[in-house]
DRENKE-788498 format. One line per 2 residues: number of its first residue (from 1); their letters; for each residue x, y, z of C-alpha. Coordinates in steps of 0.25 Angstrom, whole numbers, plus 5000, padded with zeros to 4 digits. Layout:
% DRENKE-788498
NUM	A	X,Y,Z; ...
***
This chain:
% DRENKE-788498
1	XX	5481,5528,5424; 5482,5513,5424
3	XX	5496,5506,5426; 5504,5500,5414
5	XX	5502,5487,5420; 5487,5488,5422
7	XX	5486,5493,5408; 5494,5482,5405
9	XX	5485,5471,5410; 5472,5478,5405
11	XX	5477,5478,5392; 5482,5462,5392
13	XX	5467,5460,5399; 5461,5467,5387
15	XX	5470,5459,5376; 5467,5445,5382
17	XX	5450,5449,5383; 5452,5448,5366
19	XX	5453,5434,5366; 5439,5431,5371
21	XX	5431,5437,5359; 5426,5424,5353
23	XX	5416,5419,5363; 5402,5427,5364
25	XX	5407,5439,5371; 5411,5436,5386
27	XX	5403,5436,5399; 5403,5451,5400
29	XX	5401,5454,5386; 5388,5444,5387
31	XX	5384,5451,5400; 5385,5466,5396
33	XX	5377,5461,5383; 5366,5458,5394
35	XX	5367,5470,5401; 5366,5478,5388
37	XX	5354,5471,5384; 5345,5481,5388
39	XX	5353,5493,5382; 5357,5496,5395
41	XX	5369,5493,5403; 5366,5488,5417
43	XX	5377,5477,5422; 5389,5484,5417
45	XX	5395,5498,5417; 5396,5505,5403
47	XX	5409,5503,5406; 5411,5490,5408
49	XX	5402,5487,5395; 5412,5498,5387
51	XX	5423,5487,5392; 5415,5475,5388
53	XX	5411,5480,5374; 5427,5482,5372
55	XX	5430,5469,5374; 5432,5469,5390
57	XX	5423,5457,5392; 5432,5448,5402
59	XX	5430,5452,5417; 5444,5454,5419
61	XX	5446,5463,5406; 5433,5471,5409
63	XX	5439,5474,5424; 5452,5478,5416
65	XX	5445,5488,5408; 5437,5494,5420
67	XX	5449,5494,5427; 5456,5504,5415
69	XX	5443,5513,5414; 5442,5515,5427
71	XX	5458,5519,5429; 5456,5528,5418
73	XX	5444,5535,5422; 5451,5536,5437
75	XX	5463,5542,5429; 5452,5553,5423
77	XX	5446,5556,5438; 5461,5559,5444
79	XX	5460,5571,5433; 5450,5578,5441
81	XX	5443,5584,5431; 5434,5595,5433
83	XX	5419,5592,5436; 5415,5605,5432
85	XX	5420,5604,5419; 5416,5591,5414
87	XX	5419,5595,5399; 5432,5600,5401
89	XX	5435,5587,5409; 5428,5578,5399
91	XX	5437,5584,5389; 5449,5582,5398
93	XX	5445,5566,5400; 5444,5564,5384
95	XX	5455,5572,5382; 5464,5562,5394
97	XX	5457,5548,5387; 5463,5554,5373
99	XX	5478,5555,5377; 5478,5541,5385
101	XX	5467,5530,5380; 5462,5536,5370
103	XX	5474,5538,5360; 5472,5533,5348
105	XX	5458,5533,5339; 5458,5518,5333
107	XX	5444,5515,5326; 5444,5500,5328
109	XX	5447,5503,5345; 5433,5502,5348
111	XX	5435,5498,5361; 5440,5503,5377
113	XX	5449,5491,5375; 5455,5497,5364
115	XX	5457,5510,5371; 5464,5501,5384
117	XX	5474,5493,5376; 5477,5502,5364
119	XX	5472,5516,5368; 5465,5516,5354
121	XX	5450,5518,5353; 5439,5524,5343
123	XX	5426,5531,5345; 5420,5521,5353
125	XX	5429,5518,5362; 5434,5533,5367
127	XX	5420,5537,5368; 5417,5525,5377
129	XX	5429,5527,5385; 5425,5542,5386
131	XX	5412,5542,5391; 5413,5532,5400
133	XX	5423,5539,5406; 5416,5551,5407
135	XX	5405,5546,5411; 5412,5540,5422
137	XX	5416,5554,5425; 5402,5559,5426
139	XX	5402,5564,5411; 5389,5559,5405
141	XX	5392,5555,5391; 5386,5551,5379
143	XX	5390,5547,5365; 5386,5551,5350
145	XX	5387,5539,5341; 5387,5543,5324
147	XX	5390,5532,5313; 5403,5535,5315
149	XX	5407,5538,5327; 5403,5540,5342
151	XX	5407,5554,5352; 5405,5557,5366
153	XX	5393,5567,5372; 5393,5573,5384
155	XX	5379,5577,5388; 5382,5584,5402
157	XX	5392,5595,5399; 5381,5605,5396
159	XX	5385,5606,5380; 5388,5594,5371
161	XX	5401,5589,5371; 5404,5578,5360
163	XX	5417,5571,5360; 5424,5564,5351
165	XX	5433,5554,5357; 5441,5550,5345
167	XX	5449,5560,5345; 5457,5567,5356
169	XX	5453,5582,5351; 5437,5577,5352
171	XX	5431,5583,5365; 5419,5593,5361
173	XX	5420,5591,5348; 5410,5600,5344
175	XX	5421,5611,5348; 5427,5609,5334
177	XX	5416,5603,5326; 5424,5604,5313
179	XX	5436,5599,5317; 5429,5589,5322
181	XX	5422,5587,5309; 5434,5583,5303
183	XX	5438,5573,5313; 5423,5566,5310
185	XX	5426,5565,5295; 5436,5553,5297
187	XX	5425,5544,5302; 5417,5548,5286
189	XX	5423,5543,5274; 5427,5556,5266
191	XX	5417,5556,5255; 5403,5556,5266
193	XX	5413,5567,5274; 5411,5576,5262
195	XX	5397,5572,5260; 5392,5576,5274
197	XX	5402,5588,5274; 5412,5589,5284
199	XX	5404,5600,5293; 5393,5591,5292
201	XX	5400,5580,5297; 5399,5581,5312
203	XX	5383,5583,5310; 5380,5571,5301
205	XX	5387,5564,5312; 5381,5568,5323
207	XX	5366,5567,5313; 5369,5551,5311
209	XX	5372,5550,5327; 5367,5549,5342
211	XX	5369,5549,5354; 5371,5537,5363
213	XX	5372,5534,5379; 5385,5526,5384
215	XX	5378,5514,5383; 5375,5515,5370
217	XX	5390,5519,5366; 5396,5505,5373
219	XX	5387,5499,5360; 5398,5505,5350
221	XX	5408,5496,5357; 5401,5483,5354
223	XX	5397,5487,5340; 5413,5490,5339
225	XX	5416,5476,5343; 5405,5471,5333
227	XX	5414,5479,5321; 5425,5472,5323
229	XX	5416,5458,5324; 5411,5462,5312
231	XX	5424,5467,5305; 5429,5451,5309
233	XX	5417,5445,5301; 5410,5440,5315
235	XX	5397,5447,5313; 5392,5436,5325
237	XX	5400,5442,5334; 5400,5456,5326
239	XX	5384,5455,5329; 5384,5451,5342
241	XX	5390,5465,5346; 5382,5472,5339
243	XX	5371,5466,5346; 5378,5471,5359
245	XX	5379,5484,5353; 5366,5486,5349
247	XX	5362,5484,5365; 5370,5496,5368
249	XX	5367,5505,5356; 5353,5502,5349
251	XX	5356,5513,5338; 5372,5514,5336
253	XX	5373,5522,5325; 5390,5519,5322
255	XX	5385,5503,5319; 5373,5504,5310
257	XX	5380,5501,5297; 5391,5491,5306
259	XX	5377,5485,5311; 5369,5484,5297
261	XX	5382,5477,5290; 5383,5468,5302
263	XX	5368,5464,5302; 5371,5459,5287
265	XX	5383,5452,5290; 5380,5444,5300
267	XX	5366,5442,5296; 5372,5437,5283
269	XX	5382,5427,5289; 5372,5421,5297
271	XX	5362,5418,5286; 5374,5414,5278
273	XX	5376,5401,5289; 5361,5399,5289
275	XX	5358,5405,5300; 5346,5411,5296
277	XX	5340,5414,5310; 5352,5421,5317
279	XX	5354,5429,5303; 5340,5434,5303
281	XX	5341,5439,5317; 5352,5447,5314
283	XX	5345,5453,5301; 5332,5456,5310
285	XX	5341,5462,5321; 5347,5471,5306
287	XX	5334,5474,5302; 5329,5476,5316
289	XX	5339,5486,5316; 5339,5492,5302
291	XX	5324,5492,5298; 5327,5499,5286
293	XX	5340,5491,5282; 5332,5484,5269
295	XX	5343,5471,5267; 5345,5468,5285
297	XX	5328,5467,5283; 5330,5459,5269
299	XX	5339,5451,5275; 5330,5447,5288
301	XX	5320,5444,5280; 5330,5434,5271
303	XX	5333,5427,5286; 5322,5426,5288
305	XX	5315,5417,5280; 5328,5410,5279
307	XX	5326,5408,5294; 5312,5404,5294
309	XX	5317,5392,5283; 5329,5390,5292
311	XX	5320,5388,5304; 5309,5379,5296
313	XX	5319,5369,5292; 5323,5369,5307
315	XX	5309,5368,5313; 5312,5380,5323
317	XX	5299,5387,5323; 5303,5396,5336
319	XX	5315,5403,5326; 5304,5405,5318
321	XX	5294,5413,5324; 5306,5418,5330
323	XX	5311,5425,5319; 5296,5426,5312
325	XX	5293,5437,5326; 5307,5445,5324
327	XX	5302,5446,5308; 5288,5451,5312
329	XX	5295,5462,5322; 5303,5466,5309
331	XX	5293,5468,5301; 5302,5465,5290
333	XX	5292,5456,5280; 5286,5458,5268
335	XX	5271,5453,5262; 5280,5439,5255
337	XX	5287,5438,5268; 5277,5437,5277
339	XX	5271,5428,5265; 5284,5418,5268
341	XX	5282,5419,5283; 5268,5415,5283
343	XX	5272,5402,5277; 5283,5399,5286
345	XX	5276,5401,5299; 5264,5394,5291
347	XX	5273,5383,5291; 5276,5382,5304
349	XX	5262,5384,5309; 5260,5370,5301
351	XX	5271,5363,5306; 5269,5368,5319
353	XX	5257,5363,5320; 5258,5349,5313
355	XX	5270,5349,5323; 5258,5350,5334
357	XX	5268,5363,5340; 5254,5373,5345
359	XX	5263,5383,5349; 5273,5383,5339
361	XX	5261,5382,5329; 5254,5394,5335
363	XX	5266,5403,5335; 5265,5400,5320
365	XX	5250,5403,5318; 5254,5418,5326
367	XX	5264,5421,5318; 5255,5419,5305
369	XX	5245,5425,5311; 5253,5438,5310
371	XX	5254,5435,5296; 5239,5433,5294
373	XX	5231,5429,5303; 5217,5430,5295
375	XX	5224,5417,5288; 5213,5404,5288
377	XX	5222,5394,5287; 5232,5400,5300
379	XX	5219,5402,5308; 5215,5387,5304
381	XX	5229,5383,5310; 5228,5390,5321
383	XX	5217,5383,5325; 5222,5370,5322
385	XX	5235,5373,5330; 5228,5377,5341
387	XX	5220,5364,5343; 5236,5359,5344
389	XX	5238,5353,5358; 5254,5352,5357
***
């Protein structure tokens, strides 16, 4: 167990790391983004990421926090569990973390930081801290993520083992699937628990869920620090997480809604300020996303040509063909859309051209040809834009 004192100074490390939320995330923030980039962790240790993601991104509070883990987990060695009953010693390490870190279920202590300084955590963190331990005991986990919650798997004890880590009865919960089915109807408001039926519960559950690796489960820490930007009113910062979150889960199915209204929001501000550019790539990342979410693609489209006019105004014909490219991969336009496009990169082709800009001007001419490339007067500019010596 660690000493007073050492918990002491870990804890005063950990206060101070609050203070430096404003600047774009730290060093090691900006160098695990990098590493995740790929969806794969290379760089760091899950770990160390789990640590970051909770706020540990100073050197010194990081090596705190590795410090902790790895006293707790030498604490759970000096047990010496038995190997030849890995259930039975899995359920003695949950049952340990329940009666001295894990006390006390908090739905807003999403982090591991949260477990060190106030022993509080929700379903993120404790099944985090869980299966990283127990991995680290040679226990391979994984985790189940629903829209409401998320549980532990174990996939090598010969039978499924499903635990849930919010409460300190939750080891093999399939033991007692209806008491268990009772515990689950807190997360529903009442009236859709009736609908679903109460012995259905655990079913429709498990139907809207799946089941992701580690990696992927780090993802629900960032997209717990993007709620709590989002719940401040700074969507910038809100939606740079989720960004973050999206590199270690590509399909976290706790945040859809939390993503949708986040897409709107942000998007919404930006155009708001005139930003139309940054606002439409936000809506195009939404619809991207979303494909059959009718107002994130109405709403692109809307940015859209608000960008194009934007862009017009400020001659920059690079932004332009920019966001005229993401639009095509979208695939979002209509017969009176493309009719508006036409005209804009028809425009450009022009002035592009009186401009004596051959390259630019070309990069016009391609994109209309898209449009329509049978068209006599673009294949007459063409030409002429191609006898251009720039």
């Amino acid at each position: 167990m660690l000493s007073k004192v050492a918990l002491i100074l870990i804890c005063s490390w950990l206060f101070c790391l609050q203070s430096g939320n404003a600047q774009l995330r730290d060093r090691l923030e900006e160098k695990l983004r990098d590493d995740i980039r790929d969806n794969r962790l290379d760089r760091f240790s899950r770990r160390e990421a789990a640590f970051i993601l909770s706020g540990a991104t100073h050197p010194d509070s990081l090596e705190a926090c590795l410090r902790w883990y790895q006293n707790l987990l030498g604490t759970i060695k000096d047990y010496h569990l038995d190997p030849f009953d890995r259930e039975g010693s899995a359920g003695k390490v949950f049952s340990y973390l329940h009666s001295t870190w894990l006390l006390k279920y908090k739905e807003e202590a999403t982090t591991l930081l949260d477990v060190i300084r106030q022993k509080q955590y929700n379903c993120v963190a404790g099944t985090i801290l869980y299966n990283l331990l127990c991995e680290d005991l040679g226990w391979s986990t994984e985790a189940f993520e629903t829209p409401t919650h998320t549980y532990t798997i174990f996939t090598n004890f010969g039978n499924r083992v499903m635990v849930e880590n919010t409460s300190p009865m939750g080891f093999n919960i399939m033991r007692n699937l209806q008491e268990y089915s009772r515990y689950l109807a807190q997360f529903y408001p009442q009236k859709q628990v009736l609908q679903i039926g109460l012995d259905r519960l655990y079913a429709y559950e498990n139907s809207k869920g799946r089941v992701i690796d580690n990696t992927e489960l780090l993802g629900l820490l960032a997209y717990n620090r993007a709620y709590f930007a989002k719940r401040d009113s700074d969507f910038e910062t809100a939606y740079d997480y989720v960004m973050l979150a999206q590199s270690f889960n590509r399909d976290s199915r706790s945040n859809i809604n939390f993503e949708i209204d986040l897409y709107f929001r942000w998007g919404q501000k930006l155009y708001e300020d005139s930003r139309f550019y940054d606002s439409f790539e936000v809506f195009a990342d939404g619809a991207y996303r979303y494909p059959d979410n009718k107002e994130l693609a109405n709403n692109c489209k809307v940015t859209f040509f608000n960008g194009l006019r934007q862009n017009w105004e400020n001659k920059n014909w690079g932004l332009t063909r920019q966001m005229a490219i993401e639009m095509w991969e979208l695939d979002l336009l209509k017969d009176a859309d493309w009719d508006r496009l036409q005209v804009v990169l028809r425009n450009w082709a022009t002035f592009t051209y009186q401009g004596n800009r051959r390259k630019e001007a070309l990069e016009a001419v391609e994109l209309l040809e898209r449009i329509d490339a049978e068209d006599p007067q673009l294949i007459s500019l063409k030409k002429a834009i191609e006898n251009l010596h720039e």
